[in-house]
PAKOL-394854 format. One record per atom (N, C-alpha, C, O, CB): residue number from 1; x, y, z; atom name. Coordinates in nm, 3 decimals. Last residue first. Glycine has a CB too. Layout:
// residues N
  num        x        y        z  atomo
  NUM        X        Y        Z     CA
...
// end
This chain:
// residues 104
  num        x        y        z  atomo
  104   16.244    2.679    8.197      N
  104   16.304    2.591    8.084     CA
  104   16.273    2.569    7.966      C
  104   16.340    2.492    7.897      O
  104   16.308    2.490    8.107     CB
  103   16.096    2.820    8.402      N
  103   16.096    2.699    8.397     CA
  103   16.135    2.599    8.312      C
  103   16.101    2.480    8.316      O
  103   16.017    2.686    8.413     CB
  102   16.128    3.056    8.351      N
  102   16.224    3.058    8.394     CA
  102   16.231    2.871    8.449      C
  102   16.322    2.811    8.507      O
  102   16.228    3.189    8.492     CB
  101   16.061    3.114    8.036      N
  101   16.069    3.234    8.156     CA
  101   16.137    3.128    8.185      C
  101   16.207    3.077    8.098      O
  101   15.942    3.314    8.262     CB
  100   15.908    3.304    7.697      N
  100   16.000    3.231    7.729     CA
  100   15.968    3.253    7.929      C
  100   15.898    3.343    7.976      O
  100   16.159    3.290    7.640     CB
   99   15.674    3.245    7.432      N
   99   15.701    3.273    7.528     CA
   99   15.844    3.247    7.605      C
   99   15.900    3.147    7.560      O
   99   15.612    3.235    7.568     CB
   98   15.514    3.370    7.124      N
   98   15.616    3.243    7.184     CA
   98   15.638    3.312    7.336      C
   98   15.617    3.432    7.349      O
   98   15.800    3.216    7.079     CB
   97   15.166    3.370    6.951      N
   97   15.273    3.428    7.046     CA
   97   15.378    3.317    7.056      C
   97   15.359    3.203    7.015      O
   97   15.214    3.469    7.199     CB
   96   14.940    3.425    6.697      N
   96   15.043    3.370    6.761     CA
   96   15.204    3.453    6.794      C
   96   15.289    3.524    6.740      O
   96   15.056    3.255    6.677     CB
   95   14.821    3.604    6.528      N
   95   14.760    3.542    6.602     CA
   95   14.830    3.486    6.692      C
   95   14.774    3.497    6.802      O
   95   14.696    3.474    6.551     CB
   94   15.043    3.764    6.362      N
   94   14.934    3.872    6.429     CA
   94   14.808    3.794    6.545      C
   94   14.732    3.856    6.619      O
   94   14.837    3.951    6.276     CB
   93   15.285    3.558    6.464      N
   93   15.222    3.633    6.367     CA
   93   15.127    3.718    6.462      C
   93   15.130    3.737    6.584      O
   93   15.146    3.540    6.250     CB
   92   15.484    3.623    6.678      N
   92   15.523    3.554    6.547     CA
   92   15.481    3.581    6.459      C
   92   15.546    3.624    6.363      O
   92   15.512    3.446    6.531     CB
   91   15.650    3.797    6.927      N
   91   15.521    3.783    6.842     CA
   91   15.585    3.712    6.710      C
   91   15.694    3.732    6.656      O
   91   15.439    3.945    6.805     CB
   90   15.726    3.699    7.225      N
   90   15.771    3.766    7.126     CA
   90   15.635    3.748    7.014      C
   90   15.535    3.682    7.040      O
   90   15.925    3.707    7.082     CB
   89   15.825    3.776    7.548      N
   89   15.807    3.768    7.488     CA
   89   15.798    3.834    7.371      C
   89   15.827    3.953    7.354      O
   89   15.773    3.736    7.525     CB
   88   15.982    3.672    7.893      N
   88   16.011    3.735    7.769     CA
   88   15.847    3.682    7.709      C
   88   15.770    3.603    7.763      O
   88   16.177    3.671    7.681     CB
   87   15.922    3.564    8.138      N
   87   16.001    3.660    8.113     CA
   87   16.011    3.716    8.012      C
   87   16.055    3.830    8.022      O
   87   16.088    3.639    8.133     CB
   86   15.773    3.419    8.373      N
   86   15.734    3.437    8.222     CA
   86   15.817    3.570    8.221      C
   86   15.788    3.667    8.290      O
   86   15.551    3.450    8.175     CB
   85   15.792    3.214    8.652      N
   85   15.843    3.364    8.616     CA
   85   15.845    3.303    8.451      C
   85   15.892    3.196    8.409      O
   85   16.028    3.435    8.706     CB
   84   15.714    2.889    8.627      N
   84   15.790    2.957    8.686     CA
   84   15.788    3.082    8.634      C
   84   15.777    3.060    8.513      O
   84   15.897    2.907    8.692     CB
   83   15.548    2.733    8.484      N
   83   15.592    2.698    8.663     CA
   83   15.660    2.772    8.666      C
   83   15.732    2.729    8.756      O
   83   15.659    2.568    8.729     CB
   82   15.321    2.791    8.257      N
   82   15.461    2.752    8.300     CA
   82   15.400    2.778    8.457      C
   82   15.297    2.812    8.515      O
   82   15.614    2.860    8.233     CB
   81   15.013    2.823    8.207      N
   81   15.102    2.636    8.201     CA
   81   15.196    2.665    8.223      C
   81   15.253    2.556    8.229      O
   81   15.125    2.529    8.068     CB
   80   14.809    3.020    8.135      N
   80   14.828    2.936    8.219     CA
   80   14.912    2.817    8.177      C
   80   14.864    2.723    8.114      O
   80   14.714    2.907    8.262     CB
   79   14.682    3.315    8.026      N
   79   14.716    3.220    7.957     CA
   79   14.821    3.140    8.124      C
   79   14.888    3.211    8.199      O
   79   14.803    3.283    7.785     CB
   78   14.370    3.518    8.046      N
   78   14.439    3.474    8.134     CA
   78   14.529    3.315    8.070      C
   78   14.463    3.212    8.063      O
   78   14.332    3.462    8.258     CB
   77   14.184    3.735    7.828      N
   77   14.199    3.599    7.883     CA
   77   14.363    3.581    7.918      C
   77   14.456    3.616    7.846      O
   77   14.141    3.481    7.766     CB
   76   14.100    4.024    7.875      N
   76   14.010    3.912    7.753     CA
   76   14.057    3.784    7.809      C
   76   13.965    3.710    7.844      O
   76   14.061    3.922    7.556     CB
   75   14.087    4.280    8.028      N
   75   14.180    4.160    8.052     CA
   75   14.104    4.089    7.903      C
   75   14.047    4.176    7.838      O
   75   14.159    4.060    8.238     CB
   74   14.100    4.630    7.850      N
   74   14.067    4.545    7.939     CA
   74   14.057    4.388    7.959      C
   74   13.988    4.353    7.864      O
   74   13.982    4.584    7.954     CB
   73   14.264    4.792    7.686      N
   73   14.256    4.836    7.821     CA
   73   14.206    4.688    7.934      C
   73   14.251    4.654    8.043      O
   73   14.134    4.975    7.816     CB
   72   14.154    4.716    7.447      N
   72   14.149    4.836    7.474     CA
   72   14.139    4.830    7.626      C
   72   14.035    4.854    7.688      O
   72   14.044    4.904    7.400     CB
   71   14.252    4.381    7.565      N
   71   14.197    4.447    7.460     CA
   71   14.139    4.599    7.499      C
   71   14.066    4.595    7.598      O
   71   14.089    4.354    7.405     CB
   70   14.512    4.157    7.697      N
   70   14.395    4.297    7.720     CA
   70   14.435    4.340    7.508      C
   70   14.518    4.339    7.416      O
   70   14.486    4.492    7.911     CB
   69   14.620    3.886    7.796      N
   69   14.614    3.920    7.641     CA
   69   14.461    4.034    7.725      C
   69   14.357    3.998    7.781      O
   69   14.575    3.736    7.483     CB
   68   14.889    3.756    8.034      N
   68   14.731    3.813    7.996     CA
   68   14.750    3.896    7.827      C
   68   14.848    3.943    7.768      O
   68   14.669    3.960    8.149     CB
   67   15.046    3.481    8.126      N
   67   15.050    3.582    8.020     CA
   67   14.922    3.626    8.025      C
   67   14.834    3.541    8.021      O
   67   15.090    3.536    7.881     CB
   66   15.195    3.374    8.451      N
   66   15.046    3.400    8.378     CA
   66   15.101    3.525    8.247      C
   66   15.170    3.624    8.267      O
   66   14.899    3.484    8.524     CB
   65   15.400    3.407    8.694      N
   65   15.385    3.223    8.601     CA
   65   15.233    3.255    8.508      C
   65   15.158    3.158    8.495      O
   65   15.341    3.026    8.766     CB
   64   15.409    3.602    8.797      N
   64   15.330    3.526    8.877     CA
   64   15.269    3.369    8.788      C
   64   15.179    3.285    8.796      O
   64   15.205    3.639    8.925     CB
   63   15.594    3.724    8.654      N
   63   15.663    3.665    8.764     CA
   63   15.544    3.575    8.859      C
   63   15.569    3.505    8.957      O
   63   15.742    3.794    8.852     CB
   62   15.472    3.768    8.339      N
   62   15.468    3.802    8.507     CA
   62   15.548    3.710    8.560      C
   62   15.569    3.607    8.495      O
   62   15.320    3.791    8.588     CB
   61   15.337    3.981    8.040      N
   61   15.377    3.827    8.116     CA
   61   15.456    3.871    8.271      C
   61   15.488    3.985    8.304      O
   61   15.516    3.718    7.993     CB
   60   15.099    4.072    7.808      N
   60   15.185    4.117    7.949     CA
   60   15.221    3.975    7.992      C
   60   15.149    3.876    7.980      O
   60   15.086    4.210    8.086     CB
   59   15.004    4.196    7.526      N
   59   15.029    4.112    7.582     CA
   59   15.110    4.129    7.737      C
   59   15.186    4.226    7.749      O
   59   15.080    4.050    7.487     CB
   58   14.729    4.403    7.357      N
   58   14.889    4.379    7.465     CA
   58   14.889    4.257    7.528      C
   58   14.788    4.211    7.581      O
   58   14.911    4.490    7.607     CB
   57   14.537    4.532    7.072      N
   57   14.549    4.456    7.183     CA
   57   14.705    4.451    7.256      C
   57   14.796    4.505    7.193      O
   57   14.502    4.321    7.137     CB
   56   14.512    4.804    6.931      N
   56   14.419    4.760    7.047     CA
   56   14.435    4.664    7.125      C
   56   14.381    4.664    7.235      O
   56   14.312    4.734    7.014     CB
   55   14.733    4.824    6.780      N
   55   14.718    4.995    6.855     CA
   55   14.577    4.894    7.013      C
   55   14.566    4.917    7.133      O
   55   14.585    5.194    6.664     CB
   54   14.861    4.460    6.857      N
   54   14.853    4.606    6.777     CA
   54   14.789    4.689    6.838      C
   54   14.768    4.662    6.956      O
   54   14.792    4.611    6.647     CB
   53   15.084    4.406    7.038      N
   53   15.028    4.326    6.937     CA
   53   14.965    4.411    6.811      C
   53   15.011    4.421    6.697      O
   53   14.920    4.237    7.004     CB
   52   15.298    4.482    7.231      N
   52   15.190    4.493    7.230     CA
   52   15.190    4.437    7.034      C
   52   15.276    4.438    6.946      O
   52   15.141    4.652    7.300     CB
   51   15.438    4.331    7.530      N
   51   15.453    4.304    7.379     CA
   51   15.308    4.382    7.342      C
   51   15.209    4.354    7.409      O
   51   15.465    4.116    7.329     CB
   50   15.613    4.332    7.827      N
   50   15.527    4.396    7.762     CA
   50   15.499    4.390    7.585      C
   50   15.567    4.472    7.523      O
   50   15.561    4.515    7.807     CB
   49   15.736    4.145    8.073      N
   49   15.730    4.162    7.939     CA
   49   15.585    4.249    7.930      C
   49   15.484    4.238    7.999      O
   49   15.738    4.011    7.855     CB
   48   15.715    4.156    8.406      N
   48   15.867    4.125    8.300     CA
   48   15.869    4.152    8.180      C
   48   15.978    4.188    8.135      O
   48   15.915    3.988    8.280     CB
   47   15.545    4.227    8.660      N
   47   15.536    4.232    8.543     CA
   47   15.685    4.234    8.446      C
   47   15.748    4.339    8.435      O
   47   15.451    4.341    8.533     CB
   46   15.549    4.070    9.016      N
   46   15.589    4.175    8.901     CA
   46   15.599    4.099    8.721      C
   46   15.635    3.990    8.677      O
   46   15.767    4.240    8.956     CB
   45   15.198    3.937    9.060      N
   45   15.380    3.946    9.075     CA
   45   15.427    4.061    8.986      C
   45   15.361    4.126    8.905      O
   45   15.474    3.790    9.012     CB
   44   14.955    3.951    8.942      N
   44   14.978    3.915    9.145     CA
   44   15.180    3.944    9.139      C
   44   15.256    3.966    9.233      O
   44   14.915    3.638    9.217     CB
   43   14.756    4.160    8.750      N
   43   14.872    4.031    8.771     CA
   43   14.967    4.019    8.929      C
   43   15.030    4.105    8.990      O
   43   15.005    4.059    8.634     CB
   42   14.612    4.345    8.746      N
   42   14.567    4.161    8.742     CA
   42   14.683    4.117    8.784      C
   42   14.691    4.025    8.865      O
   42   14.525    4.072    8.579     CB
   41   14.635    4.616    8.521      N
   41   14.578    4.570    8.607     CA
   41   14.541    4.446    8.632      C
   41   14.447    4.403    8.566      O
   41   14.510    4.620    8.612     CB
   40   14.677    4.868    8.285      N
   40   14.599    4.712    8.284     CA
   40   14.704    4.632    8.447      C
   40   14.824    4.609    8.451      O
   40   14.647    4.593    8.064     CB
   39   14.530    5.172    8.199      N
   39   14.591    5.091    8.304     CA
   39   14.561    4.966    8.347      C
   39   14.465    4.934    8.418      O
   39   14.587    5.147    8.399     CB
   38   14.474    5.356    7.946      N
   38   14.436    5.303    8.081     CA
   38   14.572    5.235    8.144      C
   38   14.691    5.260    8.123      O
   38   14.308    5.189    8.067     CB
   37   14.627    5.642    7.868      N
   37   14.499    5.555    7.802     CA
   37   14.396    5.484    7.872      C
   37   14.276    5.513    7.876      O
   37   14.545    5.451    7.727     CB
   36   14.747    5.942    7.961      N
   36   14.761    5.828    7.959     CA
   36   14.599    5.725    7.939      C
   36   14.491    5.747    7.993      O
   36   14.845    5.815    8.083     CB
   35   14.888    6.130    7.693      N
   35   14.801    6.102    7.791     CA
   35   14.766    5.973    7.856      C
   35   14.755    5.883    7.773      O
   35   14.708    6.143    7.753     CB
   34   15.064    6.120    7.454      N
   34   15.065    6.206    7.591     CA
   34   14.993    6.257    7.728      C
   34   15.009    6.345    7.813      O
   34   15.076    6.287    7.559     CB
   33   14.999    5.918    7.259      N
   33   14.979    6.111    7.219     CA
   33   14.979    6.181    7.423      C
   33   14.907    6.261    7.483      O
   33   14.723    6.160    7.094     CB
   32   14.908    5.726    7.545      N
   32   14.901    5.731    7.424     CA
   32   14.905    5.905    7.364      C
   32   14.834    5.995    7.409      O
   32   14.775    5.646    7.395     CB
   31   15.034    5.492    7.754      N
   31   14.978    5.590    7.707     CA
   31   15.013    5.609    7.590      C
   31   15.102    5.553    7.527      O
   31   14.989    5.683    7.768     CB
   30   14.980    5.274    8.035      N
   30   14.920    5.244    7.859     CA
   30   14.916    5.429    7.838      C
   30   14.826    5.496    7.889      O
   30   14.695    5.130    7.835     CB
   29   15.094    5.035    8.271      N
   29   15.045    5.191    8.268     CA
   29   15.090    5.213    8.078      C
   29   15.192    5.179    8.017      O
   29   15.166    5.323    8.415     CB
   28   15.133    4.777    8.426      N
   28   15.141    4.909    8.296     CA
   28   15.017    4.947    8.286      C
   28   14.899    4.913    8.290      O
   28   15.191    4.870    8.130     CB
   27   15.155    4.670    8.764      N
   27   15.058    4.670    8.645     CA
   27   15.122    4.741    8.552      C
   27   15.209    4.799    8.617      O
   27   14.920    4.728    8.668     CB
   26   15.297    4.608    9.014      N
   26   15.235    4.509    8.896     CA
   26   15.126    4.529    8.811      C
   26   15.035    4.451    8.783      O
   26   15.197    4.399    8.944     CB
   25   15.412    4.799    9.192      N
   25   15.239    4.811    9.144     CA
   25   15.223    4.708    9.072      C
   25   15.103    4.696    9.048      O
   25   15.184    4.942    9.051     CB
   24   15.711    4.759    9.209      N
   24   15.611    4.802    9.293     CA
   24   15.456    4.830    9.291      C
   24   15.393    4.879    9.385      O
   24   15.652    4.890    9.320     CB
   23   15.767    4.620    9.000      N
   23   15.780    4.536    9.101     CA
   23   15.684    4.618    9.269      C
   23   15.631    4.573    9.371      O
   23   15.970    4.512    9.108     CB
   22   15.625    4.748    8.779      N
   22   15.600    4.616    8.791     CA
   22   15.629    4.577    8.939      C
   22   15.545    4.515    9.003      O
   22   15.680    4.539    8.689     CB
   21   15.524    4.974    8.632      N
   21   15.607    5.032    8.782     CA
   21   15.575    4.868    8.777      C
   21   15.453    4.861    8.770      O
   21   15.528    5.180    8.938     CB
   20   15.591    5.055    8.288      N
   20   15.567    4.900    8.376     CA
   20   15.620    4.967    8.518      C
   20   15.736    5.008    8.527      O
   20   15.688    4.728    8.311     CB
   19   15.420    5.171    7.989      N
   19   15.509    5.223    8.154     CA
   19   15.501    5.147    8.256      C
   19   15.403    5.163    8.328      O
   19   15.461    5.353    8.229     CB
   18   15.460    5.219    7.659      N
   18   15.427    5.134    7.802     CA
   18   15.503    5.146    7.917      C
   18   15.625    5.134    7.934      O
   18   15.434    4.992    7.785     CB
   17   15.310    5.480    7.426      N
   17   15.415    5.416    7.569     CA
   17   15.396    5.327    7.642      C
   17   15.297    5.343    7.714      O
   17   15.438    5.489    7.672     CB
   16   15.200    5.467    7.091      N
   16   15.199    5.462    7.205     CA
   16   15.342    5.425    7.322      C
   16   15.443    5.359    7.297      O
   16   15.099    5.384    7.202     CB
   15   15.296    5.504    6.842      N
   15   15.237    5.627    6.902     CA
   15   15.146    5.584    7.035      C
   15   15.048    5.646    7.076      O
   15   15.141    5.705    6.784     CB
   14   15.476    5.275    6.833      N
   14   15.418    5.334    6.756     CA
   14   15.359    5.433    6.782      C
   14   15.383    5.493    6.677      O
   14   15.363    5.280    6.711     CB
   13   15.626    5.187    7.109      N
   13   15.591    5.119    6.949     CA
   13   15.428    5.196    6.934      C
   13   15.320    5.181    6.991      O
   13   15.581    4.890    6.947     CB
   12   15.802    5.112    7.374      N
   12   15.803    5.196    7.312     CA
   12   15.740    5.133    7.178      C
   12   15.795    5.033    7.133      O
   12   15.925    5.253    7.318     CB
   11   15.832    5.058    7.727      N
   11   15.838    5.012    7.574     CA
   11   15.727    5.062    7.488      C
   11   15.606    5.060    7.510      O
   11   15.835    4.857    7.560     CB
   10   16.020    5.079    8.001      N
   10   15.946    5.163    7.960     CA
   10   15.948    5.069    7.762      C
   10   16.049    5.035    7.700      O
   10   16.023    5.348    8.003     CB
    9   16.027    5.008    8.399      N
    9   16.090    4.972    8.210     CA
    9   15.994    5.035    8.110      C
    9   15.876    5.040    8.146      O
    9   16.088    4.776    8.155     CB
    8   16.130    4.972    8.684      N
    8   16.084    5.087    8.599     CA
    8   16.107    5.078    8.426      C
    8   16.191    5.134    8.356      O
    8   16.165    5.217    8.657     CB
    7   16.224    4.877    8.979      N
    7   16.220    4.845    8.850     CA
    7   16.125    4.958    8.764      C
    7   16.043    5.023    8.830      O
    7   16.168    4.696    8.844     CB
    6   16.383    4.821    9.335      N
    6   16.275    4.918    9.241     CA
    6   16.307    4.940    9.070      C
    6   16.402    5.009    9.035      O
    6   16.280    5.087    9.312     CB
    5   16.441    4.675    9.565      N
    5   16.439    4.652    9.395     CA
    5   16.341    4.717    9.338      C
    5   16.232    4.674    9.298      O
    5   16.418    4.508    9.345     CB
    4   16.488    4.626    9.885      N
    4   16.402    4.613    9.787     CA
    4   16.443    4.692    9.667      C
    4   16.490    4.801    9.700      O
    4   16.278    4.646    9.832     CB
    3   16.725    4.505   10.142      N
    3   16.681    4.590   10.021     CA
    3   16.556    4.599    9.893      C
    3   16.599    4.543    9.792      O
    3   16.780    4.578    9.962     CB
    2   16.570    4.398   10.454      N
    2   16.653    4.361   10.330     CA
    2   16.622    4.482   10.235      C
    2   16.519    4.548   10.243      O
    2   16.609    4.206   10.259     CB
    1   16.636    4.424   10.767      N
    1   16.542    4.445   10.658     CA
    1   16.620    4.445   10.527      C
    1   16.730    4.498   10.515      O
    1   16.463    4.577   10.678     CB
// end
């Protein structure tokens, strides 16, 4: 039986927390003033990036090749075209994202 990889990343901006259990739950966990907000939920692989955009919207990217864009908590739309693990991201403006992962 092979070892499994337990991941735990935590990001930090503005009077909120993001709490990624990614490789074992694939979701963040959203709190806020010390409670926790919700919990965004969807993504089939572990979770790699957390960007949040502002106090209402987040970006999340995955090992399951998908960026989701949630609004207070809940999915708005599912972004689709790499082939491989979405690893990073970054914000340009308040409308536009860049992405990076593992398909080049």
């Amino acid at each position: 039986m092979g070892q499994v990889s337990k991941r735990l990343l935590f990001f930090c901006c503005s009077d909120f927390l993001y709490l990624s259990l990614s490789f074992l739950l694939r979701k963040v966990i959203v709190w806020k003033e010390f409670q926790k907000a919700y919990v965004l939920e969807g993504h089939e692989a572990a979770v790699w990036a957390v960007l949040p955009v502002d106090d209402d919207t987040i970006l999340t990217a995955s090992a399951d090749k998908t960026i989701r864009l949630w609004q207070n908590g809940k999915l708005v739309h599912v972004y689709q075209g790499h082939t491989d693990a979405v690893r990073g991201l970054a914000l340009v403006s308040k409308d536009t994202f860049v992405s990076c992962s593992n398909d080049g």
